[in-house]
N, C-alpha and C positions, 0 to 999 in steps of 0.2 A: 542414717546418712549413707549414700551411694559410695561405694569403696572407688577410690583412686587410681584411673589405669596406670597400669606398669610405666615408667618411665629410665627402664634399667638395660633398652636398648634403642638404636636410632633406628632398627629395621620395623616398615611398616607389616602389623600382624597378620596371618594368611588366615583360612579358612583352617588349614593344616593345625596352624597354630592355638585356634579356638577348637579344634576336634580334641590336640592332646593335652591341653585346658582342661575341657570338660570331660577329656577321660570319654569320649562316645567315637564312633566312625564321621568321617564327612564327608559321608552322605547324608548323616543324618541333620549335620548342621547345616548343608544346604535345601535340603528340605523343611528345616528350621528358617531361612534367609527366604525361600520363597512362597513363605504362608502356607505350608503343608502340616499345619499341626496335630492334625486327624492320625498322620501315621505317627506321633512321636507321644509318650505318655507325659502328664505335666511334670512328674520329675524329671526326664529327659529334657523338657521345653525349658525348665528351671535353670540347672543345669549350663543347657547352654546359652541361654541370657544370661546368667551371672559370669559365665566365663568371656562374654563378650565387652559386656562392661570392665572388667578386669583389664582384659588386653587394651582395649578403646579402640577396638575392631571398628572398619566404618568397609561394608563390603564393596567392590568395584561395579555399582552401576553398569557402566558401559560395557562391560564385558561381560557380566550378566545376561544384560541386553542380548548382543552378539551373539552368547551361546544359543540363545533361545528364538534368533532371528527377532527379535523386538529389540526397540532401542526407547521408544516412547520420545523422541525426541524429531521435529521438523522442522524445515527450512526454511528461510525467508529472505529472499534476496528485494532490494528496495532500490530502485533508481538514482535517489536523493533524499535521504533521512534529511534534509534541513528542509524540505518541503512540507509544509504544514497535513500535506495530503496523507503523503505517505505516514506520517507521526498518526495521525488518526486510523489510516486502516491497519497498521500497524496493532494502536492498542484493540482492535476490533479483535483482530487475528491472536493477540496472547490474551483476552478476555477467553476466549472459547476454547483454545489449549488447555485456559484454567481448571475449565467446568469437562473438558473431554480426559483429563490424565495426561496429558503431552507437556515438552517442554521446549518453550522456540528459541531456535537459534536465529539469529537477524546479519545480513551484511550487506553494506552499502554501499553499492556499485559507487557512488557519485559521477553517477553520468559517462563513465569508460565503459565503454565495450569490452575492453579487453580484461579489465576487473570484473568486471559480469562475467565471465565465460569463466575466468582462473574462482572466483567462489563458487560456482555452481559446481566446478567440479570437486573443490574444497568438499563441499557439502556432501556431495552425493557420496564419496572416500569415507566420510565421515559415520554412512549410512542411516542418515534419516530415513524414516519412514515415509515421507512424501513433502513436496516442495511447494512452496506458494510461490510465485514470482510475479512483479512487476519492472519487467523489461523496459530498459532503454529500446532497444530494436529492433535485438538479436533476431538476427536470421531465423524460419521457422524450422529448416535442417539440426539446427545447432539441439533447439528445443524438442525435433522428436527424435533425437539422438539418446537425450533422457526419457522420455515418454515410452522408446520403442524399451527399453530395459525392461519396464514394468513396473518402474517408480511412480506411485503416483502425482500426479502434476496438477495444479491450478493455477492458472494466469488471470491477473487482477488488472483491470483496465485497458484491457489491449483483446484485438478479433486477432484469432490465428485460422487464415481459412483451411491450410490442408493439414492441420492439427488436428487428433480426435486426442483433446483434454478439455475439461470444463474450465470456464472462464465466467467469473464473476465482475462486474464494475457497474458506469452509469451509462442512460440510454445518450447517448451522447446523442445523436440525433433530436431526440425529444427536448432535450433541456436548449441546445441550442436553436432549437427551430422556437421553443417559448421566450427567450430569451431576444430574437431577433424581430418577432411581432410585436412584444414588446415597444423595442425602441422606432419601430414603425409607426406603433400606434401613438406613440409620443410628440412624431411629427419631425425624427431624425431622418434625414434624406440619402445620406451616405453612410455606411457600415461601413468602419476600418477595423480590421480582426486582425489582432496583433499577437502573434505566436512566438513560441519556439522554434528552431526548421522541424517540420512538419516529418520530412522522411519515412519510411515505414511505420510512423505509430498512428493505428490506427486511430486513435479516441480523438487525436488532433486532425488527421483528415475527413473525419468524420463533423466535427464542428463545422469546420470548413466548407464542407459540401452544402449542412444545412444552410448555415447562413445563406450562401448563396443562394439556393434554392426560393428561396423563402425570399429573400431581395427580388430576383428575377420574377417572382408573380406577383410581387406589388408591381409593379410596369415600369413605365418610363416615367424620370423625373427619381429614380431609386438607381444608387449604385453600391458595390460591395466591390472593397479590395484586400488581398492579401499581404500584412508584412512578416517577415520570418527573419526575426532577431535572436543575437546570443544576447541574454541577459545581462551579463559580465562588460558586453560592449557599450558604454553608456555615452561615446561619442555618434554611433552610429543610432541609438535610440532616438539621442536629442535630433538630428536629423530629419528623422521619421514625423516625430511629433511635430515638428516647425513647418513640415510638406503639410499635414495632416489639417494644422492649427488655418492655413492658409486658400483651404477650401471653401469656394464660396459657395456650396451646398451648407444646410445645418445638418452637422456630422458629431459621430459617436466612433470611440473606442471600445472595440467588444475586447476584452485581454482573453488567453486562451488557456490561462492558469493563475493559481494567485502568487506565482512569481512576479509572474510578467505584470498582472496587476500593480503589485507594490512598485514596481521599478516604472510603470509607467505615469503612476499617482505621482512618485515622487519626483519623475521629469517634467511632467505638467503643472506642478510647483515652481519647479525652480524655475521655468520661462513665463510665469506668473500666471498662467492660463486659468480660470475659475471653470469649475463644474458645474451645475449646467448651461448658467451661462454662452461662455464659451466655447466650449465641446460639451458632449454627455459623454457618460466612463459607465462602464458595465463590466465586470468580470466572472468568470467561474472560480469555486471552489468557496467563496464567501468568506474570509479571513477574518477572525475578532476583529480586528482592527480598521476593518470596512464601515464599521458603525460611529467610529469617530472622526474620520477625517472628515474635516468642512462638512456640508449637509447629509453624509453617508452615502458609501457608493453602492448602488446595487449589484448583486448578484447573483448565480447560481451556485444553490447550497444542496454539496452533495451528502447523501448519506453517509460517509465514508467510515465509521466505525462498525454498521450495521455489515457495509462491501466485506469486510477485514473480516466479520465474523461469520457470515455465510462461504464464504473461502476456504475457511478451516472447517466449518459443517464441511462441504463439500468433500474437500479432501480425506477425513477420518471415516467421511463413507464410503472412498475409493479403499483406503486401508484396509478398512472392514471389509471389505471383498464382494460392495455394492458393483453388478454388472448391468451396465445401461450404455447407450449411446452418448457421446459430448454433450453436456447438458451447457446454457447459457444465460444468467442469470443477472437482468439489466434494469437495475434500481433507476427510477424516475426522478428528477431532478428537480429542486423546489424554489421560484422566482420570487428573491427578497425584494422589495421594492425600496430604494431609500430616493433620498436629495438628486444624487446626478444624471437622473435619467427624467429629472420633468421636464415637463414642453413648456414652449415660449410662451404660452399663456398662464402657468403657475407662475414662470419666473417674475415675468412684469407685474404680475399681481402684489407678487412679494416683496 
């Protein structure tokens, strides 16, 4: 049976304290704490395992760390943790921590700027060894504020053009130009793409642009419009959808996340509007729960655990003291097809 640590003081044991335990130097017991057992003989090693156990020594990580300029521990800042997105690159990102020796710390802006800027500097105080980030906006200053230190950096769904850090996410272009021929092809005449505001994030002005594009070579008799909703506003949504519902073109909802998706499913609900029937509904990011509403809505399904774990490769390669140019890495996005994007001629069929 394993002896009982001491409980005959409230002071946490030192290193000091396991050296005059085992009666050796400590030096030798931290040579013991950091896998050096080659210089210590096994009665030494004995020795001071049994006096560790005694005490109930548990040594200080983090200052270990410190000492040795290693901390094994990185950062993780997230836009919006209740976004289904981020929860997925997220476990991508401590999948690959698991298998690389790292251990992540995570914090969730929720959508303030000014909580983005106050953890990233939490973090970097903190001394991780390099940061993953998916930014609300932040200025590209702010972020090579961190970058110019030496820290290494990864940003996850967002272009920073005068940034040299790697950035992993989706080709946002590609998934929404597939996505917009799509409901072309379907025989929807109008594209409403219904967003976030837009602002500096890239991966939203980047839909954005596809769509259009992609509208404008189908010709005349083809329109695409922009709306840029707070989520939270659901007077101003209903709104949106009642202008939208009232277009005498046969029209489709592109959503421009699966926020916006749910919040706009569930206003097209409640002003009784049927899918496809009535409108077509398309959104990005593909949410479980896409596949049960009414005849399924379709979407674009991102890879987003795979994003999460190429980020953190990325990053423990910068650690590791990989020297390359900004490298950019843009997973292809994959078109679910369900119920709300058929054309008038499945519908009447059915």
């Amino acid at each position: 049976m394993p002896p009982t640590p001491r409980t005959d003081t409230l002071r946490t044991p030192t290193i000091t304290d396991v050296a005059r335990e085992a009666k050796v130097g400590k030096t030798s017991v931290s040579r013991y704490l950091n896998g050096e057992f080659d210089s210590l003989s096994e009665a030494l090693r004995l020795r001071i395992q049994q006096a560790i156990r005694t005490l109930g020594f548990r040594p200080n990580q983090m200052a270990r760390g410190l000492k040795r300029g290693r901390t094994r521990m990185v950062g993780m800042v997230v836009a919006d943790i209740s976004n289904p997105y981020s929860v997925e690159v997220m476990r991508g990102v401590e999948a690959a921590c698991q298998k690389q020796g790292f251990m992540l710390m995570v914090c969730n802006s929720d959508n303030q700027l000014e909580l983005e800027k106050r953890y990233l500097d939490l973090l970097t105080n903190y001394r991780v060894e390099g940061l993953v980030i998916n930014p609300i906006g932040l200025p590209e200053e702010d972020l090579a504020s961190i970058s110019n230190t030496g820290l290494p950096l990864v940003i996850i769904d967002r272009r920073a053009v005068h940034l040299q850090c790697d950035m992993v996410g989706l080709d946002n272009r590609q998934a929404a130009t597939l996505a917009t021929q799509h409901l072309l092809q379907q025989g929807f005449q109008a594209i409403h793409f219904f967003t976030e505001p837009i602002g500096q994030i890239s991966s939203r002005s980047e839909r954005e642009q596809a769509l259009r594009q992609v509208v404008a070579a189908a010709g005349k008799g083809h329109s695409a419009s922009t709306t840029e909703l707070d989520v939270t506003d659901s007077a101003a949504l209903a709104d949106a959808l009642r202008k939208t519902l009232k277009s005498k073109k046969r029209s489709a909802i592109f959503a421009g996340n699966g926020r916006m998706l749910l919040n706009v499913a569930l206003g097209l609900q409640q002003l009784g509007a049927r899918w496809p029937e009535d409108i077509g509904l398309l959104g990005f990011d593909d949410p479980t729960w896409a596949a049960l509403a009414g005849s399924g809505i379709t979407g674009i399904r991102q890879p987003t655990f795979d994003i999460g774990h190429a980020a953190l490769d990325f990053l423990v390669q910068r650690i590791d003291g990989i020297v390359s140019p900004a490298r950019m890495q843009a997973f292809p996005g994959e078109l679910i097809i369900r119920g709300s994007t058929g054309s008038l001629k499945n519908v009447s069929e059915a």
